[in-house]
N, C-alpha and C positions, 0 to 999 in steps of 0.2 A: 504494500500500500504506500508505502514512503518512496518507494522509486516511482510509483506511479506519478507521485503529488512534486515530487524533485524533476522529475522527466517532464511536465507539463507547464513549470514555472520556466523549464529553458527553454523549451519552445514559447511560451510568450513574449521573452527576454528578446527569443534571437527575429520576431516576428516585429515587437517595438524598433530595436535595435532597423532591421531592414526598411521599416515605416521612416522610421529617424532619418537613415542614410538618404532613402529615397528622397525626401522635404529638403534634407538640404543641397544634395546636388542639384538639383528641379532649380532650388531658389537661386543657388550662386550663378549657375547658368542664365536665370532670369534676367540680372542687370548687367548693365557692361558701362561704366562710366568714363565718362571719354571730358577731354577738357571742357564742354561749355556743360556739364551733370553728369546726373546718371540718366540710364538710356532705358525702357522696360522694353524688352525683346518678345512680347507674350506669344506671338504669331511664329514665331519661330520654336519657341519653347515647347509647343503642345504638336509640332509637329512628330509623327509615328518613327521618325529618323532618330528623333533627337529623344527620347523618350524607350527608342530601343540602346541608343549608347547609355543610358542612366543607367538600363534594365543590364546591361554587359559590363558599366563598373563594378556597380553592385554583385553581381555574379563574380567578378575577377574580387572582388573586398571577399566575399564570405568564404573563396578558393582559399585567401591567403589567410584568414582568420580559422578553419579548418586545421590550415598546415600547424599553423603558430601554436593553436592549440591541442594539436597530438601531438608535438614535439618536447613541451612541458609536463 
């Protein structure tokens, strides 16, 4: 029963955790601030290109957090 209740808090964990990644690469991608402000890119952001490179960092982040953590 306690692996159950410990195995289901890290899946929460790593599900926040990829919710979290996801918002902030989305965001930082969002603006690009160039000498006269910042610029809000939204039409470009929501496009299916740039929304599958978020979806392929994210996949390369959880690869190497994988490795990091069976290593320890």
């Amino acid at each position: 029963m306690k692996y159950s209740v410990r195995k289901a808090k890290s899946f929460d964990r790593k599900r926040y955790l990829f919710l979290f990644l996801f918002l902030h690469i989305t965001l930082l991608d969002l603006f690009y601030i160039s000498e006269q402000g910042a610029v809000v890119m939204w039409q470009e952001n929501l496009s299916f290109v740039t929304q599958g490179m978020h979806l392929l960092v994210l996949a390369i982040v959880f690869i190497v957090y994988k490795l990091i953590s069976s290593m320890r």
